[in-house]
C-alpha positions in Angstrom: 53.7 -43.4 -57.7 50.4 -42.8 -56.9 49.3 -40.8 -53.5 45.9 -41.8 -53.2 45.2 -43.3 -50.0 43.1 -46.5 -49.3 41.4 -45.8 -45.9 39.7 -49.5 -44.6 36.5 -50.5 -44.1 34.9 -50.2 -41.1 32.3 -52.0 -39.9 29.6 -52.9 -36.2 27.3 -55.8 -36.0 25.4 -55.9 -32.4 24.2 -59.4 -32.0 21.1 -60.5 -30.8 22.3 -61.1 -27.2 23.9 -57.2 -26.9 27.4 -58.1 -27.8 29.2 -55.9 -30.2 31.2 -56.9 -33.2 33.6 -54.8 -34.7 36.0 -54.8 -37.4 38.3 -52.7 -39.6 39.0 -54.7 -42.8 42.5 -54.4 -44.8 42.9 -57.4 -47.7 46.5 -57.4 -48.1 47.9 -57.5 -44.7 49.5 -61.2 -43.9 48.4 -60.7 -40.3 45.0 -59.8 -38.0 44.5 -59.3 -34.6 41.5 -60.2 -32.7 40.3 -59.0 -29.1 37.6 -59.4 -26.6 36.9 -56.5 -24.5 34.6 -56.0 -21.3 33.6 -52.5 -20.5 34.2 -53.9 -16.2 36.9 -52.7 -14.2 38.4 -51.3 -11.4 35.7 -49.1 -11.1 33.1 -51.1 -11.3 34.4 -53.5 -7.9 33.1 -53.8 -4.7 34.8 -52.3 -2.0 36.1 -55.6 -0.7 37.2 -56.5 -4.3 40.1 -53.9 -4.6 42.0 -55.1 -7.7 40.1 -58.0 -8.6 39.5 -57.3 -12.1 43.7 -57.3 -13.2 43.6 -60.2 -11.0 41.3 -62.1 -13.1 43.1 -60.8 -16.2 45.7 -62.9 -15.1 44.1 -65.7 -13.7 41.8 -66.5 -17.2 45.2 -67.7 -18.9 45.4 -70.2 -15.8 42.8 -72.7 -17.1 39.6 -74.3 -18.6 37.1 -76.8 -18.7 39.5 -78.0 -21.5 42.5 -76.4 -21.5 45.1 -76.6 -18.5 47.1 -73.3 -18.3 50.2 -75.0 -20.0 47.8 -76.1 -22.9 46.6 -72.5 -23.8 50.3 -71.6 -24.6 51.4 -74.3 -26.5 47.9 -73.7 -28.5 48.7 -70.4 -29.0 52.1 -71.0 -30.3 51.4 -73.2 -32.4 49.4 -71.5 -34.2 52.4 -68.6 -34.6 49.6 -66.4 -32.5 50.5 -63.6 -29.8 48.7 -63.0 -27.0 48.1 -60.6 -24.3 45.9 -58.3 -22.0 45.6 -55.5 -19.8 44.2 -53.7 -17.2 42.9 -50.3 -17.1 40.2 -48.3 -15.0 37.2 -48.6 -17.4 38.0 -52.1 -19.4 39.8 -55.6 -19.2 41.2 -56.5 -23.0 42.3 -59.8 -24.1 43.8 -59.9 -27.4 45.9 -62.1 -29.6 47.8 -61.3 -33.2 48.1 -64.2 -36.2 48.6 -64.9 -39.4 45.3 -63.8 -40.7 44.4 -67.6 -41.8 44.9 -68.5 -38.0 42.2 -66.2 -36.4 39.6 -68.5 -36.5 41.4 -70.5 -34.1 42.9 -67.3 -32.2 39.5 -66.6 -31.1 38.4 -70.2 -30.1 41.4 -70.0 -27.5 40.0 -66.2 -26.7 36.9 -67.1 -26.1 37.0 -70.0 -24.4 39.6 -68.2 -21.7 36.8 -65.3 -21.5 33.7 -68.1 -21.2 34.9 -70.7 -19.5 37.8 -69.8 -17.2 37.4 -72.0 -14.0 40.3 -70.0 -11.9 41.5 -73.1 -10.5 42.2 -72.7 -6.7 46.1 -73.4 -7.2 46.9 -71.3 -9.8 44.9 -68.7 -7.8 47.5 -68.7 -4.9 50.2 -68.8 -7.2 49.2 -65.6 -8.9 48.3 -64.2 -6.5 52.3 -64.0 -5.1 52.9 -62.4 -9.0 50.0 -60.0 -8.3 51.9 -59.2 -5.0 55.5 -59.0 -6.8 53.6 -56.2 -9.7 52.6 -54.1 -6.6 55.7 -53.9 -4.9 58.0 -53.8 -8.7 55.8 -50.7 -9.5 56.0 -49.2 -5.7 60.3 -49.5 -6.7 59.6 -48.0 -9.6 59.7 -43.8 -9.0 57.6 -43.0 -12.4 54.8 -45.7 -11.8 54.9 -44.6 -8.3 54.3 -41.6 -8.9 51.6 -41.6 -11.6 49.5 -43.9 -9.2 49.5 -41.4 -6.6 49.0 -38.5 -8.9 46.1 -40.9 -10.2 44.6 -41.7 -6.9 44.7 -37.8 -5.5 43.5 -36.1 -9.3 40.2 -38.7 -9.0 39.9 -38.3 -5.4 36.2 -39.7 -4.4 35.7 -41.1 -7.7 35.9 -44.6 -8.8 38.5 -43.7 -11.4 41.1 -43.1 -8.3 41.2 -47.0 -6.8 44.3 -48.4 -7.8 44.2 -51.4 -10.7 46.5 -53.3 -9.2 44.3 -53.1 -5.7 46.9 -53.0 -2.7 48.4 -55.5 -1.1 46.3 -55.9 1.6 43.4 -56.3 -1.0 44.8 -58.5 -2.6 45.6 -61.0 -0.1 42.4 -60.9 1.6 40.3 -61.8 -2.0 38.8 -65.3 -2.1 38.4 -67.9 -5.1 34.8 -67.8 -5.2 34.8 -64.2 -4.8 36.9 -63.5 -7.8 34.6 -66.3 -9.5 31.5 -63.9 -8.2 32.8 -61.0 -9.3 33.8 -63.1 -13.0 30.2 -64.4 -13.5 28.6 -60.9 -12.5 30.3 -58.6 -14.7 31.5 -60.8 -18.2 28.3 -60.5 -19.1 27.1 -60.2 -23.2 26.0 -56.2 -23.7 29.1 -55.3 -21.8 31.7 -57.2 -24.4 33.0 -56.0 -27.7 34.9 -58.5 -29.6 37.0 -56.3 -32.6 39.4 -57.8 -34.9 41.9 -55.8 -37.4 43.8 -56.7 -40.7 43.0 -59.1 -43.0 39.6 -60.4 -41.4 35.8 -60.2 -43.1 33.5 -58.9 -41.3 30.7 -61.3 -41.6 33.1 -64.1 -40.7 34.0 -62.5 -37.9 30.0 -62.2 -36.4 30.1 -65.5 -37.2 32.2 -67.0 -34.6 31.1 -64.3 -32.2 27.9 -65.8 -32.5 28.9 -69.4 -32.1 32.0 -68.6 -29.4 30.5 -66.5 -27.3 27.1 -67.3 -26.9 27.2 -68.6 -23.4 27.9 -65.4 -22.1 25.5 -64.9 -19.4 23.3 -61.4 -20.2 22.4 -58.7 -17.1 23.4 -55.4 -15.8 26.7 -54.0 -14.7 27.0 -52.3 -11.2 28.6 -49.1 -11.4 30.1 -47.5 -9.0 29.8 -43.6 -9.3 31.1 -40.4 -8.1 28.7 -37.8 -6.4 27.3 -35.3 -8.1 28.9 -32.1 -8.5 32.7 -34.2 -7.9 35.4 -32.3 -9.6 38.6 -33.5 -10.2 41.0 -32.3 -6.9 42.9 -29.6 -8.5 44.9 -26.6 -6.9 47.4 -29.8 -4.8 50.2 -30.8 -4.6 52.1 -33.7 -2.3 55.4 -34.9 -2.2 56.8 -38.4 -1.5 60.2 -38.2 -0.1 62.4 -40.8 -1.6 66.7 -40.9 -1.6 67.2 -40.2 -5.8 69.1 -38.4 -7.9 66.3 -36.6 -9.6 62.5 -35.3 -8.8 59.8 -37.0 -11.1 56.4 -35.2 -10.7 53.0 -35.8 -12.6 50.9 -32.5 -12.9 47.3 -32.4 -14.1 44.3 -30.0 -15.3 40.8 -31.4 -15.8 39.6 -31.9 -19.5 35.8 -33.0 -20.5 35.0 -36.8 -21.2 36.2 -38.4 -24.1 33.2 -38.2 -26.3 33.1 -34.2 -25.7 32.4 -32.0 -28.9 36.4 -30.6 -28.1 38.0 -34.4 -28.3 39.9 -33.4 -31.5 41.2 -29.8 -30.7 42.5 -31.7 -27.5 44.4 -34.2 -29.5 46.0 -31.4 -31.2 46.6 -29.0 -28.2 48.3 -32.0 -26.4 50.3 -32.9 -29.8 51.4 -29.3 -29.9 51.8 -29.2 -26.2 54.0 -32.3 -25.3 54.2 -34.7 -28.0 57.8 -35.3 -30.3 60.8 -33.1 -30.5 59.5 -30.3 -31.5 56.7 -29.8 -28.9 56.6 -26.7 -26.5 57.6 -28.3 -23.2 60.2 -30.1 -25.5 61.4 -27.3 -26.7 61.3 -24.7 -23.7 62.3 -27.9 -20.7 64.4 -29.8 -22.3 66.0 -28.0 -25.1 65.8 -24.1 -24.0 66.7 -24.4 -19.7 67.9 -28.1 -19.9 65.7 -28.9 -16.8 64.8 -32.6 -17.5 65.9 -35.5 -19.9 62.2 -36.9 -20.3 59.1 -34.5 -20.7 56.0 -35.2 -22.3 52.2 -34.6 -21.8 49.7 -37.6 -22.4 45.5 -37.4 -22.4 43.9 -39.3 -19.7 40.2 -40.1 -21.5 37.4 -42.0 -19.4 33.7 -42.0 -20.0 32.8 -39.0 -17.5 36.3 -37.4 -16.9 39.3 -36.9 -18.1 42.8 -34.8 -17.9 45.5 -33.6 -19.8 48.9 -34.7 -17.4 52.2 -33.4 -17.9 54.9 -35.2 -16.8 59.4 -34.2 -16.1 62.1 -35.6 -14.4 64.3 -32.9 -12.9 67.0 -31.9 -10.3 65.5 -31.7 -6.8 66.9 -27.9 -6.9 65.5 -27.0 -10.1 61.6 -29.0 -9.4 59.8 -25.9 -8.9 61.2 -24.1 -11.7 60.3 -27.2 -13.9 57.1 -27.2 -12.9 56.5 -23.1 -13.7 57.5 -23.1 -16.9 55.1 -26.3 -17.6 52.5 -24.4 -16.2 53.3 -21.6 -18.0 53.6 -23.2 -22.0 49.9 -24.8 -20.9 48.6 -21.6 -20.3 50.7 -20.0 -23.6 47.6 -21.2 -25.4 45.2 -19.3 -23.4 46.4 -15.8 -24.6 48.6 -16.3 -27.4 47.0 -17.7 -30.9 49.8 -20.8 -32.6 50.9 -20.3 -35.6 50.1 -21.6 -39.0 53.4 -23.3 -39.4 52.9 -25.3 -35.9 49.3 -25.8 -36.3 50.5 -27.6 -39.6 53.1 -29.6 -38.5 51.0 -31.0 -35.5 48.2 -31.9 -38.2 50.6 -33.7 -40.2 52.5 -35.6 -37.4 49.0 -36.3 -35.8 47.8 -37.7 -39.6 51.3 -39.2 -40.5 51.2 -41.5 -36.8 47.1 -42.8 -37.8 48.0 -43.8 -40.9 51.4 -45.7 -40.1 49.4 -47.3 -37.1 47.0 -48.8 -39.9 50.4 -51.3 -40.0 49.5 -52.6 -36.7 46.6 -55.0 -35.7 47.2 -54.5 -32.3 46.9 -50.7 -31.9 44.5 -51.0 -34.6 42.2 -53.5 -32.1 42.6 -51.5 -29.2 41.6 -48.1 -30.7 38.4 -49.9 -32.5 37.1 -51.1 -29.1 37.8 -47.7 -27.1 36.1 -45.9 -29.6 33.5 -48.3 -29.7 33.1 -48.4 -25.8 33.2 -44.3 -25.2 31.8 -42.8 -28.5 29.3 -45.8 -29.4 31.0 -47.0 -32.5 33.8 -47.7 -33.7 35.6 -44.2 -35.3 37.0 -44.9 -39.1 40.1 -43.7 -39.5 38.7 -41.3 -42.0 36.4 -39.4 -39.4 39.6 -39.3 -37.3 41.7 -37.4 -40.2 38.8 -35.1 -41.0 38.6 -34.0 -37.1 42.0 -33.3 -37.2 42.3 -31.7 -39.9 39.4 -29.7 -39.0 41.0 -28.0 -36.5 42.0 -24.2 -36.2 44.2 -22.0 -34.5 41.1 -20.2 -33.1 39.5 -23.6 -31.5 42.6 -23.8 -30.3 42.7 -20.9 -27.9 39.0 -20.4 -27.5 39.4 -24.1 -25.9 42.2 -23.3 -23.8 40.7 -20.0 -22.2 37.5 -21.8 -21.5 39.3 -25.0 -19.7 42.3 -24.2 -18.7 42.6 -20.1 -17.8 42.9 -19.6 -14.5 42.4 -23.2 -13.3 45.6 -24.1 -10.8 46.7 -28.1 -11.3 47.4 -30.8 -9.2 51.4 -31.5 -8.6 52.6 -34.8 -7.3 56.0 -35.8 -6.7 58.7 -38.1 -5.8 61.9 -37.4 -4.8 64.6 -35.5 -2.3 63.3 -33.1 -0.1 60.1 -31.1 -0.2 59.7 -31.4 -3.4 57.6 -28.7 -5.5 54.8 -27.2 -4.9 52.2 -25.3 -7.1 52.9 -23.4 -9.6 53.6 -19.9 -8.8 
């Protein structure tokens, strides 16, 4: 059996209009996955528009000039397609998964929700209610509570902070034809990346971007942006007093943006860190002190920010221990050098989950238009491995002295009581 590995083709047209077309080619996959991505969200709204842009997510599967919203799903299903979208601070992304023969037509429905879209006035009230249902669903929820909050308080002052979802009093105060305002002024063409994964050809591919999307309107984005010299609020904490069983906190340090020359020893610090079974806050939380069922760390990335969060759910009487010995495994890697052996595995567990992803068009879309969006172009998987693999154990603690020694991080918190407070 042969170990080579085939790595796929990666390729970026810009059209003549500014939109960017992406693709990452593999011939023997059965399936694609297409996806249209505008680099417009949350903070990009007005300050009457709180939320606006997850509220049109929703609302451009309501209806077109052609399509009722009934019609788009029975389209879609016929085909055999899946499709879907989300929210986050930086982008909206609509995508859809087929049999690779069906993506033609998987993008006409795509792009003629992202063109055409009318957000008919009924449909607009009616989601609206849903909109209202996901604010108060993840308000009950103590995890997506909490990571809001933490959210809101880490990117105080900056656009990154305003909530996706808006808040309820946003929400029910936004008009038809400002969300149709808001629509027209920011889908604009040098703002959209269309990528597609699988079995897909590239030039095919630019092809129907061309034809599909060419009445996408072209200007400027507004931006909102922080002030200069805004730094993430650090050296916090708050607690939200709730009647649980357990404490669930989010703690955070600031990292650099995500194009930042240290992108890849982050990925592995944060593998090593909090990542799997045989991570350090696995080991030492969970396994070592039995303080939490569920601890992990995860990278927050954005185009000027970022963070590396940490995240446990504990006894009330045991919070602050919890969050000492988190603090203390993050700064571990200030003074002490990892070994070869863990360095190794991380590498290997890092390259083993790109390369099994490869088997999905729908991680495989998203992560072409990130990359795209924050580095520029899309990354091939190839220049992902070789970062990786590039890493040492001395990048490893020179980078954690230099962003993490000394620096105290925000705490937030849910639960009984008072809750935690900083590390000590």
């Amino acid at each position: 059996m042969s170990n080579t590995i085939c790595l796929p083709d990666t390729q970026m047209t810009t059209l003549a209009n500014g939109i960017r077309v992406v693709t990452q080619s593999v011939a023997a996959m059965q399936s694609a996955a297409i996806g249209i991505r505008i680099d417009s969200s949350t903070r990009n709204e007005a300050a009457d528009l709180g939320g606006a842009s997850h509220f049109i997510e929703h609302l451009l599967f309501k209806g077109t000039g052609k399509r009722s919203a009934d019609r788009i799903m029975e389209e879609f299903d016929a085909l055999g397609a899946r499709a879907n979208a989300y929210t986050s601070q930086e982008e909206v992304f609509y995508y859809a998964t087929s049999l690779a023969s069906a993506i033609p037509a998987t993008f006409e429905i795509l792009a003629d929700l992202f063109v055409n879209s009318t957000l008919p006035l009924a449909e607009v009230e009616k989601e609206r209610g849903v909109v209202l249902q996901e604010i108060s669903m993840n308000q009950d929820n103590p995890g997506r509570f909490v990571y809001q909050q933490f959210h809101r308080g880490f990117w105080k002052s900056h656009p990154l902070g305003l909530p996706v979802l808006g808040t309820a009093e946003s929400i029910r105060a936004i008009a038809r034809d400002r969300l149709m305002e808001h629509k027209l002024s920011h889908y604009i063409a040098n703002a959209t990346i269309v990528a597609a994964a699988g079995n897909v050809e590239h030039g095919r591919i630019v092809e129907l971007a061309e034809r599909l999307l060419c009445r996408l309107p072209e200007g400027q984005l507004s931006e909102n942006k922080p002030e200069p010299g805004w730094r993430p609020a650090v050296a916090e904490n708050a607690h939200y007093r709730r009647p649980m069983e357990q404490t669930q906190f989010f703690m955070g340090y600031p990292t650099p943006p995500a194009g930042s020359k240290h992108r890849y020893t982050l990925a592995v610090f944060n593998q090593i860190l909090g990542c799997g079974m045989s991570s350090r806050l696995f080991r030492e939380v969970r396994e070592r002190r039995s303080l939490a069922y569920s601890v992990y760390s995860s990278m927050s990335s954005y185009t000027d920010s970022g963070g590396i969060l940490i995240f446990a759910g504990t006894n009330p009487e045991r919070a602050q221990e919890a969050v000492d010995v988190c603090h203390a495994e993050m700064m571990r890697f200030c003074g002490e050098k990892v070994s070869d052996e863990t360095l190794n595995s991380a590498k290997e567990q890092m390259r083993s989950k790109l390369l099994m992803a490869l088997d999905d068009c729908d991680t495989q879309v998203r992560r072409l238009s990130n990359t795209t969006s924050l580095l520029g172009a899309p990354e091939p998987i190839g220049i992902s491995l070789e970062g990786v693999a590039a890493v040492t154990a001395d990048e490893l603690r020179s980078m954690a002295e230099e962003l993490f020694a000394d620096v105290s991080p925000r705490v937030e918190s849910v639960g009984p009581g008072d809750g935690p407070g900083l590390p000590r």
